[in-house]
C-alpha positions as CSV (number, residue, x, y, z in Angstrom):
1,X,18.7,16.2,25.7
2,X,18.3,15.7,21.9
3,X,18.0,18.9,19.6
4,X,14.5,18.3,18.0
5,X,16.2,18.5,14.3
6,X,18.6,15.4,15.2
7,X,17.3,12.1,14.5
8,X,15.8,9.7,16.9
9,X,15.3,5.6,16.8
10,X,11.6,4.8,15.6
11,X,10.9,0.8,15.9
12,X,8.3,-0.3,13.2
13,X,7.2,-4.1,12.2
14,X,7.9,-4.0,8.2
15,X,6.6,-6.8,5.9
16,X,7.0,-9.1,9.6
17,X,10.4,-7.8,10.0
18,X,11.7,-5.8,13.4
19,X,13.3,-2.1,11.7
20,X,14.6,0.6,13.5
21,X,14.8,3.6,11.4
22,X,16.5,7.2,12.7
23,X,14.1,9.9,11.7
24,X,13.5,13.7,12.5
25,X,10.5,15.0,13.5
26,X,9.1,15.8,10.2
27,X,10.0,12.6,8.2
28,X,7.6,11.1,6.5
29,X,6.7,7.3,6.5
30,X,7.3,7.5,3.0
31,X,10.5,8.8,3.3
32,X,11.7,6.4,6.2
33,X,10.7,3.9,3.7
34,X,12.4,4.8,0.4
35,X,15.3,6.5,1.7
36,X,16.3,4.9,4.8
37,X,15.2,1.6,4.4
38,X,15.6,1.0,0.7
39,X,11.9,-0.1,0.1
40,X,11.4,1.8,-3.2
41,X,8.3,0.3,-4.4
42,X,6.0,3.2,-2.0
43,X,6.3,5.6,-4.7
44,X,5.8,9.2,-4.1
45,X,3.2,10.9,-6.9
46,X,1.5,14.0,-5.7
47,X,3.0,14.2,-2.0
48,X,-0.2,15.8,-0.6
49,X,-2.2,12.5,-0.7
50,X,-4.4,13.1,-3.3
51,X,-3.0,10.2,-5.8
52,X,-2.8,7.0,-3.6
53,X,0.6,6.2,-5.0
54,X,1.8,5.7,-1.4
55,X,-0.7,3.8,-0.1
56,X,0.6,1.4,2.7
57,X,-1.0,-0.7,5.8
58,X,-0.4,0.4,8.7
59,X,-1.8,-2.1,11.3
60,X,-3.9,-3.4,8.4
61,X,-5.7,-0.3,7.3
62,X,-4.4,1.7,3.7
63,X,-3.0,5.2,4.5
64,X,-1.1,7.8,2.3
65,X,2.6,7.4,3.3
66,X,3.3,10.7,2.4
67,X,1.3,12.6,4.5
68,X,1.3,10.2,7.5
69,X,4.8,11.1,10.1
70,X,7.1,8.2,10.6
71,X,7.0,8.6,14.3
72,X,3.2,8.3,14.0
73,X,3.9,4.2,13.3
74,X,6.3,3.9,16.3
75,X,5.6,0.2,17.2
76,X,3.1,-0.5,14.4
77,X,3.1,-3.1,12.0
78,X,3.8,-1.5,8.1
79,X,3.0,-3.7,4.9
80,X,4.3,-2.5,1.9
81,X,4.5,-3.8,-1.7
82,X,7.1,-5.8,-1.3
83,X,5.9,-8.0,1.4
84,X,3.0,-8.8,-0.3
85,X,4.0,-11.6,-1.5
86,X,6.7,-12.4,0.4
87,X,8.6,-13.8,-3.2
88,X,6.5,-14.8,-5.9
89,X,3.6,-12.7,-7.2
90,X,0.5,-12.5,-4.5
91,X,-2.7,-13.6,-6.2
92,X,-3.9,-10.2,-7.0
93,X,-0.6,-9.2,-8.5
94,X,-1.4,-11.9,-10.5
95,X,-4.9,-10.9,-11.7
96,X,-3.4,-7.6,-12.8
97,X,-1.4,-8.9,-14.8
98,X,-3.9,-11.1,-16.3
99,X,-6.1,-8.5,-16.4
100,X,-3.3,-5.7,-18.0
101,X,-4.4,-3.4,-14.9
102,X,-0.6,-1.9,-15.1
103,X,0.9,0.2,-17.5
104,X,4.0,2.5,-16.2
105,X,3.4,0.8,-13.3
106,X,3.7,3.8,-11.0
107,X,0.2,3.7,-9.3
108,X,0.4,0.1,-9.0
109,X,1.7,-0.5,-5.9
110,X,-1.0,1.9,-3.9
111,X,-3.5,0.2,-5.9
112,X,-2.7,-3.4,-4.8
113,X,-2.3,-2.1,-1.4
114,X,-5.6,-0.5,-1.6
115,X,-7.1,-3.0,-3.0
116,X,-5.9,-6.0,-0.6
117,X,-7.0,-4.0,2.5
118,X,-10.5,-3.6,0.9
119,X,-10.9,-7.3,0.6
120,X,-9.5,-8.5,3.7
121,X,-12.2,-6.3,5.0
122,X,-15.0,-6.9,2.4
123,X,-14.2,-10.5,0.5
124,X,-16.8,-10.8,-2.7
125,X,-17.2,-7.0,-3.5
126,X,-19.3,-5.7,-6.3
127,X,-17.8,-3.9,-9.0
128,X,-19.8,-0.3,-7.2
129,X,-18.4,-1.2,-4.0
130,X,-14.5,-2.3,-5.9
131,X,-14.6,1.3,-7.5
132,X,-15.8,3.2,-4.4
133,X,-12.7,1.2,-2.1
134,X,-10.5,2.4,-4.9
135,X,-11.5,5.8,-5.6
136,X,-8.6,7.6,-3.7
137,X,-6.3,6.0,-6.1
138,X,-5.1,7.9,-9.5
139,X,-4.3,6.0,-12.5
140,X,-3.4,8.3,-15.5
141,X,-2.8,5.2,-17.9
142,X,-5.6,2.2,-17.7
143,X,-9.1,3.5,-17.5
144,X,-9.5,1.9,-14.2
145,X,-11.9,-0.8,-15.9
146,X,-8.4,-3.1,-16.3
147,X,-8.1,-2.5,-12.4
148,X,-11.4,-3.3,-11.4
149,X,-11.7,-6.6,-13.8
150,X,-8.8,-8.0,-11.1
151,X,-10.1,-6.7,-8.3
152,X,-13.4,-8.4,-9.2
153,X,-11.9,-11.6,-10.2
154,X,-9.8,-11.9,-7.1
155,X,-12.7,-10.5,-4.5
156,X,-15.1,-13.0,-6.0
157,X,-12.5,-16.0,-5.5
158,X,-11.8,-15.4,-2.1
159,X,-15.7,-15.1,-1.4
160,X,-16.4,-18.4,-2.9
161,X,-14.0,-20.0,-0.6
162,X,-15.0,-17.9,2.0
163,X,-11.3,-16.7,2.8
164,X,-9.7,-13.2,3.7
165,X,-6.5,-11.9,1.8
């Protein structure tokens, strides 16, 4: 019988690819993540999940990372930053940086997750509906408006050719 602070296998789907991590009860998805699994890009802000900094899929829908438990994705599918583009930049990566929606960078990555789950859902948003998706997210450096210009721009391509992210 395993002691309940010794770590046990949790199977996950991450960025397509099969991952066992070794986890303890209380280990956050976040943690399994950074710590274990080397994908830094989740990055932890506020750790109560008030910032969005963590924001991940998890079968397709955004969720705080640091709040959710790594045994709560056993045998789900987790997209993080860095399979969003699976090598070069994804197209919205690309309209914040056209757009200068990044400063530090630190709230970037739960922004473009964020984001990207909000237009697979909703594909041709308004800038209203763009700000209300986004509004769990914290950015202490842009002034949002840099963020919403490439939301906009990439929501209203992909609803002019009718596709999903």
């Amino acid at each position: 019988m395993r002691e309940a602070h010794e770590p046990a296998p949790v199977r996950l789907i991450i960025n397509g690819r099969a991952e066992t991590g070794h986890v303890t009860p209380r280990t956050t998805l976040a943690d399994l993540l950074r710590h274990e699994l080397g994908l830094t890009g989740t990055h932890l802000g506020c750790e109560q999940g008030v910032c969005g900094a963590c924001t991940v899929l998890l079968d397709d829908l955004p969720v705080r990372s640091c709040l959710t438990l790594a045994v709560q994705a056993e045998g789900a599918r987790v997209d993080t930053v860095e399979g969003l583009a699976g090598g070069d930049m994804h197209p919205l990566q690309e309209k914040f940086w056209k757009h200068q929606a990044l400063q530090c960078g630190f709230c970037t990555p739960g922004f473009l997750m964020a984001a990207v789950a909000a237009v697979r859902e909703a594909p041709a948003m308004t800038r209203d509906e763009i700000r209300a998706r986004l509004s769990g997210n914290i950015c202490r450096c842009t002034g949002y408006q840099p963020i919403i210009d490439a939301v906009a721009e990439y929501s209203a391509e992909l609803g002019e050719r009718g596709e999903r992210s």
